[in-house]
C-alpha positions as CSV (number, residue, x, y, z in Angstrom):
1,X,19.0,-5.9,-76.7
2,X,16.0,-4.8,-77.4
3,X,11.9,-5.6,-76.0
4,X,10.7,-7.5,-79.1
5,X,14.1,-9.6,-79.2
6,X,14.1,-10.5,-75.9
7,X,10.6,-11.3,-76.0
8,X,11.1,-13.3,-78.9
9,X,13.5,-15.3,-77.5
10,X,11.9,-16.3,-74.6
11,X,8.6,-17.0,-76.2
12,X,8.4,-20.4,-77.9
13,X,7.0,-19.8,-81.5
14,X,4.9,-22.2,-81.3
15,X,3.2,-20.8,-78.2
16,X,2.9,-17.6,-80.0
17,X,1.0,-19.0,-82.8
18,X,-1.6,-20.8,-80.5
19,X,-2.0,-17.9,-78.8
20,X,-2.4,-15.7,-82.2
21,X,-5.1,-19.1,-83.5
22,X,-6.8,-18.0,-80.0
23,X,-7.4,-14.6,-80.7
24,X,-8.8,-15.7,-84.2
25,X,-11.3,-18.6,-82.7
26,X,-12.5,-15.7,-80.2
27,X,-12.9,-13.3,-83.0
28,X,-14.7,-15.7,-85.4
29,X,-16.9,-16.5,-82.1
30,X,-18.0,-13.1,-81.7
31,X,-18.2,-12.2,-85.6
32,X,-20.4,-15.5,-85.7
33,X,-22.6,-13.8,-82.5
34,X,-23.0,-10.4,-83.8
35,X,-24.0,-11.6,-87.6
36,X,-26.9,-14.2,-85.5
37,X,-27.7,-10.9,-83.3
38,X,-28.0,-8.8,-86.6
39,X,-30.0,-11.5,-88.5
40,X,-32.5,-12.0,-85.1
41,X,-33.1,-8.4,-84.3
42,X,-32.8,-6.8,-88.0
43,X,-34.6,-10.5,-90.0
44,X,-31.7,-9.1,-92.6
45,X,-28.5,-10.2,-93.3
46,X,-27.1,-14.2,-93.3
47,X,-29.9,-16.7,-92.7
48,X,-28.6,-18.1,-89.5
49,X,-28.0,-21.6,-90.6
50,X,-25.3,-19.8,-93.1
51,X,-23.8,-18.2,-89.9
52,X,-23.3,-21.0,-87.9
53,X,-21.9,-23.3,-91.2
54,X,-19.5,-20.8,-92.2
55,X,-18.1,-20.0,-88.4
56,X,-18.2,-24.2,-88.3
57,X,-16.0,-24.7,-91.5
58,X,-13.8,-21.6,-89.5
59,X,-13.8,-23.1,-86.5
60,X,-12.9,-26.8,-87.3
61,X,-9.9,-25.1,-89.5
62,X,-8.8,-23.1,-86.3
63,X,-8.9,-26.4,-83.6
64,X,-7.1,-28.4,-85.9
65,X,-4.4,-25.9,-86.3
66,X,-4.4,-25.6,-82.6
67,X,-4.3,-29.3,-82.3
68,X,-1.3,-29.7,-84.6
69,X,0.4,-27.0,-83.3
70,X,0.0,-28.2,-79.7
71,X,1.0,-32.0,-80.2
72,X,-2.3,-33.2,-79.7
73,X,-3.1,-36.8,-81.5
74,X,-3.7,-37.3,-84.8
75,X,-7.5,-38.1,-84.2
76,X,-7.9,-34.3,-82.7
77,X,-6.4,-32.8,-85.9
78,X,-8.4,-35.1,-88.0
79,X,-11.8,-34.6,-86.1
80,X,-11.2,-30.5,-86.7
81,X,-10.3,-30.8,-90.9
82,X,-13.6,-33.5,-90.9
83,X,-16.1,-31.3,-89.1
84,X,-14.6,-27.7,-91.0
85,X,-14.8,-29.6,-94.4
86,X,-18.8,-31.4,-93.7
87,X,-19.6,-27.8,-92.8
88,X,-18.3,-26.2,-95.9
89,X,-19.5,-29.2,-97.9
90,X,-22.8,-28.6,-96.7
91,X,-22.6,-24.6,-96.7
92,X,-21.8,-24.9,-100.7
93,X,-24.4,-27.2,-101.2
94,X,-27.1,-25.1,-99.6
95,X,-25.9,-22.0,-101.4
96,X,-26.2,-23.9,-104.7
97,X,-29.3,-25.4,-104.2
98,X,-30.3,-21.2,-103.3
99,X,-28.8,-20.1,-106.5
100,X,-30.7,-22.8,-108.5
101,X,-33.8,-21.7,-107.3
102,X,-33.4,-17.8,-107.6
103,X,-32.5,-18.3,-111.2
């Protein structure tokens, strides 16, 4: 028998996937950071209000995949689609309103 069976086997899938939909919520985190940090030393780049919508819509996508995945209530999955969807919502609407204007 093999490592990667034997780690398979006494991993639960599902514990491997919240712990894969960690590593993504730390990565958008930092990606969210270092795009503010560019925007605030550099004034190029993303407007920061873009930054923090788009890691938002991410980030609400990412808990309520957590939260399904980890048995959580219904409310906790719902709460992470709502505040992921508002923030794209809003994102799309801002970046049409910009488009509108620049043309």
């Amino acid at each position: 028998m093999n490592i990667l069976s034997s780690l398979m086997t006494s991993l639960d899938y599902n514990q491997l996937i919240l712990a894969g939909v960690d590593i993504a919520i730390w990565i958008l985190l930092m990606e969210g950071a270092m795009l503010g940090a560019f925007r605030w030393r550099t004034g190029r780049g993303l407007p920061l209000a873009s930054v923090i919508l788009i890691c938002l819509s991410g980030l609400g996508l990412l808990l309520a995949l957590k939260a399904a995945l980890g048995q959580a209530g219904v409310h906790w999955i719902g709460l992470g689609l709502s505040v992921g969807g508002a923030a794209h919502v809003i994102d799309l609407v801002r970046r049409i309103k910009q488009h509108k204007q620049n043309v």
